[in-house]
N, C-alpha and C positions, 0 to 999 in steps of 0.2 A: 227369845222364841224357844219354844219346846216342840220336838220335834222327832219321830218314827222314822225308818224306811221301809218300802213297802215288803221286804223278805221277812222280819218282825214282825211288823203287823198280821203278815198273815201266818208267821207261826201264832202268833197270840190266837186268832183265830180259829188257826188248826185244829190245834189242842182243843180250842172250847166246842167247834164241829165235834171233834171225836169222842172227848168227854160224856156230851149228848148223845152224837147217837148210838153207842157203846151202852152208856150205865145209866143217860137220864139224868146226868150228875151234872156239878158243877167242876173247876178242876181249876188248881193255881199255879203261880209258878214266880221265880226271879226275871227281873232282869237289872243292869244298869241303868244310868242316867251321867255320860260324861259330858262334861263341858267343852265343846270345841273350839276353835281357836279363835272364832268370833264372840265368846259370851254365850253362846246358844248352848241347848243341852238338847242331847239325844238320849233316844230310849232304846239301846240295842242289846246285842246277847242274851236274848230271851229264853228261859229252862224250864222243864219241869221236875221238881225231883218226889222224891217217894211218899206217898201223901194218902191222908184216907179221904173219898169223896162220897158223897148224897147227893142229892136232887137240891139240897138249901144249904151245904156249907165245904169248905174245903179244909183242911189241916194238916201243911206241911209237917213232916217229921222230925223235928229237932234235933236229932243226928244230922239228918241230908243238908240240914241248914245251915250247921255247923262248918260243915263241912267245904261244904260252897262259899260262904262268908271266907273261909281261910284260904281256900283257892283263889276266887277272885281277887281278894283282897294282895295278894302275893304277885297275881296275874298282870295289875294295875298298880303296880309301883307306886311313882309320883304322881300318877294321871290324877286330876280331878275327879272324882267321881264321888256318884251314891248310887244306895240300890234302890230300885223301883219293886216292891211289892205288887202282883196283878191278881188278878184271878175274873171267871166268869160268870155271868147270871142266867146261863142260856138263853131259855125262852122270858124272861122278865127281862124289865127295862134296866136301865142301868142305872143306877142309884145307890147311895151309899147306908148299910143296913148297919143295926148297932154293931152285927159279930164282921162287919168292915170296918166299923168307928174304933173295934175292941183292936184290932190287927194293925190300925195306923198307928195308935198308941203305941205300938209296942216298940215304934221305931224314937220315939222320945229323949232319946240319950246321945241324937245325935245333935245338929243346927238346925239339918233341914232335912226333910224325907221325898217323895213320890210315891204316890199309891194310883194304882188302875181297877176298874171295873170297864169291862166288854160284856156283850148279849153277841148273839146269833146274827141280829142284824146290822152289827159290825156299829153299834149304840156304845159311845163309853159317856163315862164320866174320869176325866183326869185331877189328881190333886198333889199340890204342891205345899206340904206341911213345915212351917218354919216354928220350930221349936226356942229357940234362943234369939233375940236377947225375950222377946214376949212372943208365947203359940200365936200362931193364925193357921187356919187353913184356909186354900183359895182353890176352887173349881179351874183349872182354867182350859183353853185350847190346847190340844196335843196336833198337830201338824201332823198329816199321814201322807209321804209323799207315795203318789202311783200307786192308791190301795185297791187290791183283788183279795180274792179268799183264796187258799191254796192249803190241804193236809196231802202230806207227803208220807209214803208209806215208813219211813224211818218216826215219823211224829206218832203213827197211828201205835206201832209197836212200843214207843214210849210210853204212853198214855197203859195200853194192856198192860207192862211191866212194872211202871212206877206205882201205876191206880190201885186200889182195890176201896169197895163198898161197903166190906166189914159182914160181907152177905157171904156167907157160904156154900 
């Protein structure tokens, strides 16, 4: 099983609430995916770091990514994990578009990955990318336990400082 809690999910939300109605944009971010003690895997610690955003694409900064990979990564010791890749479509449905297909690639060098897309109306598409020993990807269920929408004025001021539109 793969599976959310509902404070996660509704940062994932937050952020894409505010993204919208802020810039009209879209807007990405990390999180994990650890394996719990039952075989399951969760999707928590959800971020957003410093990124340029549009109405149709998102593109985290590869410093800030950098950066995070080396934290986390330090963070989670021995833990099981991997990172989940997310981002929004606001008002589109959730679906996965080539410059999503270009972004799960990127994570190839590992066994396996997780990639998210979310809309507005809380629409995802979840994938679980297994790269070795032969690719597949598979859509599957993501488990959102007790999901509401919730942006928090700390998320909202994230979004202003990490964001920008490239619009001056």
């Amino acid at each position: 099983m793969f599976y959310i809690k509902q404070k996660n999910w509704d940062r994932i939300l937050g952020y894409a609430e505010e993204a919208y109605n802020e810039h009209k944009s879209e807007i990405g971010g990390m999180s994990v995916m650890v394996e719990d003690k039952n075989g399951d895997w969760e999707l928590k610690d959800v971020v957003i770091l410093k990124q340029e955003i549009s109405s149709g694409n998102t593109v985290l900064q590869q410093e800030a990514l950098s950066i995070y990979y080396s934290k986390v990564g330090k963070k989670m010791g021995n833990t099981n994990f991997r990172f989940c890749w997310w981002h929004s479509h606001h008002t589109m449905s959730a679906f996965w578009s080539t410059t999503d297909i270009t972004a799960i690639d990127e994570f190839n060098e590992g066994d396996f990955s997780f990639a998210l897309v979310v809309n507005l109306k809380g629409e995802y598409k979840f994938r679980v990318s297994v790269w070795k020993p032969v690719e597949v990807h598979q859509d599957i269920d993501l488990e959102i336990i007790d999901q509401k929408n919730k942006c928090t004025k700390k998320m909202k001021s994230e979004v202003e400082d990490l964001c920008s539109t490239g619009v001056s």
